[in-house]
C-alpha positions in Angstrom: 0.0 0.0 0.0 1.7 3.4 -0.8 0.9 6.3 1.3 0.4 9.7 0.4 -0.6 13.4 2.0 -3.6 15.6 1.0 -1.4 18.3 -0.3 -1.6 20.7 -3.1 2.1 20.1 -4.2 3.7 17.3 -6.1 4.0 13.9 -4.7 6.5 10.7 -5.7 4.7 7.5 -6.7 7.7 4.8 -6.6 6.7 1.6 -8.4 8.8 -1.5 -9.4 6.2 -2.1 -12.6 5.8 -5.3 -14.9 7.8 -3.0 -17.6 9.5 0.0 -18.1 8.2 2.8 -21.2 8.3 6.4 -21.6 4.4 6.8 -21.8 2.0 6.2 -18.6 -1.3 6.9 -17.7 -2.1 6.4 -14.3 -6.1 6.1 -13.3 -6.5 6.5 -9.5 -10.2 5.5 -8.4 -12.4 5.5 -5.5 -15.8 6.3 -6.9 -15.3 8.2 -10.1 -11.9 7.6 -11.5 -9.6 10.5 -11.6 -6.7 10.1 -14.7 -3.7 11.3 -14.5 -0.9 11.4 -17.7 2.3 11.2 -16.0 6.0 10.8 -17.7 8.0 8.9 -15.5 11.2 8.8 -14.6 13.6 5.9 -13.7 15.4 6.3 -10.5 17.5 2.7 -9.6 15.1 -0.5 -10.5 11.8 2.1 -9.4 9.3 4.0 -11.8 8.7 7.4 -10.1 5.3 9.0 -11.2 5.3 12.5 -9.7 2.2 14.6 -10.4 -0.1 17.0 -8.4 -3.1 14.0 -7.1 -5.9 15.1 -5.7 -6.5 13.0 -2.6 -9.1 13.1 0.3 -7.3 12.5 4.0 -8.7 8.7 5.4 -9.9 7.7 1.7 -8.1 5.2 0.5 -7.3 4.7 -4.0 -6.9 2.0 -6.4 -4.2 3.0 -8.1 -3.9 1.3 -12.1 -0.9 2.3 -14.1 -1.0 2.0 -17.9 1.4 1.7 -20.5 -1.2 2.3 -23.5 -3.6 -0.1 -22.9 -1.7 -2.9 -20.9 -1.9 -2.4 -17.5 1.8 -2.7 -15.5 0.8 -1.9 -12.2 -1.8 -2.1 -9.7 -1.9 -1.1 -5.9 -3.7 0.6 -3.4 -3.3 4.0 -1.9 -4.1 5.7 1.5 -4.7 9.4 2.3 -3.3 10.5 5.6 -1.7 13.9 6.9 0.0 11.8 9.7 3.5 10.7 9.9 4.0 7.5 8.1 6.5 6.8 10.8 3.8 7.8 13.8 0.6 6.5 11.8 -1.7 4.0 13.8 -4.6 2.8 12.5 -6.3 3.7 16.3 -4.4 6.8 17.2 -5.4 8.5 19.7 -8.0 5.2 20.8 -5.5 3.6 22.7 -6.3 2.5 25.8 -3.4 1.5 28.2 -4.2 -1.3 30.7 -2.0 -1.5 33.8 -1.2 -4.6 35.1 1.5 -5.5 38.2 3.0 -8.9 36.0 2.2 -10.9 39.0 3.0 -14.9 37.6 2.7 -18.0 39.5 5.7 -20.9 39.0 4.3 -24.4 39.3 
């Protein structure tokens, strides 16, 4: 699953696709399907799609990339403004327990 931000600025996709080619379309879908034309770039064995996506924070995507009409890569995308590092699915749900480890040794 790649992660993104709701932001108004560009954002890197990094894919490892079926095949590399200069021409993509990339459809990103919830509801309605949003299309994107993106020329990649090739950074190291990943396909970096950098464009400006409109994204809702706590959706989450399909994400379809095309090369014409074959399709070379499919994944999923979720839209949070958290820290990927910090993100929890329950933040801020957490309940701690306390507990005093008492165990018994038979």
């Amino acid at each position: 699953m790649i992660v993104l931000k709701e932001l108004a600025t560009a954002q890197d996709i990094k894919i490892i696709p079926r095949e590399y080619a200069a021409t993509k379309a990339v459809i990103i879908g919830q509801e309605g399907t949003t299309e994107y034309l993106v020329t990649p770039t090739v950074e190291s064995y990943y396909l970096v799609l950098n464009a400006i996506y409109q994204l809702t924070e706590g959706q989450q995507y399909s994400l379809v990339v095309y090369n014409d009409e074959d399709v070379i890569y499919k994944d999923m995308i979720f839209c949070t403004n958290q820290e990927v590092d910090e993100y929890t699915m329950n933040k801020d749900e957490y309940k701690q327990h306390s507990s005093n480890n008492d165990y018994i040794i038979v």
